[in-house]
N, C-alpha and C positions, 0 to 999 in steps of 0.2 A: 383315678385314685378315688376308692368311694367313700375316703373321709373328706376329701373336698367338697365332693358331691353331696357328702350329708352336712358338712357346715354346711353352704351355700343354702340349702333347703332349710335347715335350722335357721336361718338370719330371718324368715321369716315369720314374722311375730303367732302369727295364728296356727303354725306349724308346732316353731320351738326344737331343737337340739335333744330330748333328753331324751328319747325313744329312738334316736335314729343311726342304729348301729347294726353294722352287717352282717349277717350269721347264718347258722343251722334253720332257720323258722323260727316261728313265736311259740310258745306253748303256755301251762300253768292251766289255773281252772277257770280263769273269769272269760278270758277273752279267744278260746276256743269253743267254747261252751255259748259266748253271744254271737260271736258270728254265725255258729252253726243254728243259732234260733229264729236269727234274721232271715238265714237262708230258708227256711223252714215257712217261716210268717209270709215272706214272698210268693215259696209254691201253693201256702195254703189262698193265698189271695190271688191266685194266677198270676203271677209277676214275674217276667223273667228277670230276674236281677243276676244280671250278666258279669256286674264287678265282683258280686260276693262270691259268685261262682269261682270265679276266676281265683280271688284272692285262699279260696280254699286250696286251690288244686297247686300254687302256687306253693303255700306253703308245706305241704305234701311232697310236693316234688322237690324241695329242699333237702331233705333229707339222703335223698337218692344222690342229688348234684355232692352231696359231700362224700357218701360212697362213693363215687367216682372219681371224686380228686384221691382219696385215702388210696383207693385201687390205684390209680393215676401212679401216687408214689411210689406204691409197693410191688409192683407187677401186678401180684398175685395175692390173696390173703388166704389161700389154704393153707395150712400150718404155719400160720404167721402170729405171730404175739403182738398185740396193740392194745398200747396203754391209752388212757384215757382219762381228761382230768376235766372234773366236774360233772357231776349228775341231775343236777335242778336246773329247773327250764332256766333260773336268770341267779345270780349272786347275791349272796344273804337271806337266803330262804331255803327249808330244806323242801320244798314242793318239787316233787318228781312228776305231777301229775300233766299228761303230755309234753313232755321235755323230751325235746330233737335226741336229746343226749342218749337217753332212753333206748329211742326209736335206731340213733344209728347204730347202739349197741348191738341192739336184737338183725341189723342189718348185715354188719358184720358178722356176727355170730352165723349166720345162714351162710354166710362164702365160709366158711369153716377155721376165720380167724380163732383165737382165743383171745380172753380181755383180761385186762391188769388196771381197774378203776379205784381213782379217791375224789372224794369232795366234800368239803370241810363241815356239812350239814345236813347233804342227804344222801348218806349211805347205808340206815336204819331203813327207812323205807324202800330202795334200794332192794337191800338183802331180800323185801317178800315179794318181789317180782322179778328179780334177776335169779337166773341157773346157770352153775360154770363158769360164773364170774370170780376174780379173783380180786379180791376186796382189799386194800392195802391202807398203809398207815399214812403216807405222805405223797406226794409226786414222785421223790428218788424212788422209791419201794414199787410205782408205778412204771417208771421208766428201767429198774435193774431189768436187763436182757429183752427187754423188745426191743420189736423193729421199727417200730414208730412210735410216738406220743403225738395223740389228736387234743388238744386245748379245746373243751367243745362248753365249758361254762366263765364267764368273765369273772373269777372271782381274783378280788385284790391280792390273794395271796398268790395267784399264777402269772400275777404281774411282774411281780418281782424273785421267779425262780435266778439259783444259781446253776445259769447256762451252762457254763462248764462239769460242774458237777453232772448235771441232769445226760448233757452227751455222752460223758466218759459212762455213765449207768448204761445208757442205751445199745443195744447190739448193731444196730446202725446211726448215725447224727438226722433222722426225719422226723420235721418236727412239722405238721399240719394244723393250724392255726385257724380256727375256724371263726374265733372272735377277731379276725385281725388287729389281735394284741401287741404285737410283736413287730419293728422296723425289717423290711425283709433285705435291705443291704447289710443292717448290725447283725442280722443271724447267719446271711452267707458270711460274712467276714469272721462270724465265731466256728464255721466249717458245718452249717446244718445243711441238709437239702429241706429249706423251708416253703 
């Protein structure tokens, strides 16, 4: 269970709890932008720096491991409708700037899903980089008639969706959780394939 695993690392002190939450990758503009300078300062000084490498390619391949669960659920995502909730890299910011959410849109989009996205901050910035997306007013509006809803920003108001409401919207009960927001025995027990 990897909130066990991230308390336990949280407990200690030099570590701390408040970053350590599982997901799509990091994104935003600070700390994409410093890793990738580190890595840079390295090759210019001849240094293999082996971690940073890593931790790039890592969070990279993030993005695709979550295509793969979405596909995972879906079979298929050619003429498939997939909602999607939240658009900035992280909750209470509208920065879309490298945000997983982003990335797995335009991912999705390429297997020839269509998208039905909200997020309560950054759908203005949004609109001037997304094409063929379909912009909606709330989650419900999100979830009417697709095949799945992916949770790809932790924002406090997708915490406390009405589950029932949001299934009975959906064209199928798939709900993919990328924040692992969500208890996964209370969502089978509410009939989702979560």
């Amino acid at each position: 269970d990897i909130h066990t695993v991230a308390k336990g690392i949280g407990l200690d002190g030099r570590i701390g709890p408040k970053f350590l939450h599982p997901g799509p990758g990091y994104g935003g503009s600070c700390l994409p932008k410093d890793i990738r300078a580190l890595n840079q300062l390295s090759t210019d000084n001849q240094y293999d720096f082996k971690l940073i490498r890593a931790v790039i390619e890592v969070n990279a391949h993030q993005r695709v491991l979550m295509l793969d669960k979405i596909k995972k659920a879906l079979g298929t995502l050619k003429n498939r409708t997939v909602g999607i909730l939240g658009l900035a890299y992280k909750p209470n910011t509208d920065d879309i700037r490298e945000s997983p959410a982003i990335d797995l849109i335009l991912l999705l989009q390429s297997e020839g899903a269509s998208l039905r996205v909200y997020d309560p901050a950054g759908m203005e910035g949004a609109k001037l980089i997304l094409k063929g997306v379909n912009f909606c007013r709330d989650p419900y509006e999100v979830a009417k008639g697709a095949d799945a809803i992916i949770l790809a920003t932790e924002w406090n108001e997708f915490r406390n969706l009405n589950l029932e409401l949001l299934k009975q919207a959906l064209r199928q009960p798939v709900f993919v959780d990328l924040r692992n927001v969500y208890d996964p025995a209370k969502m089978a027990g509410l009939g989702f394939r979560y």
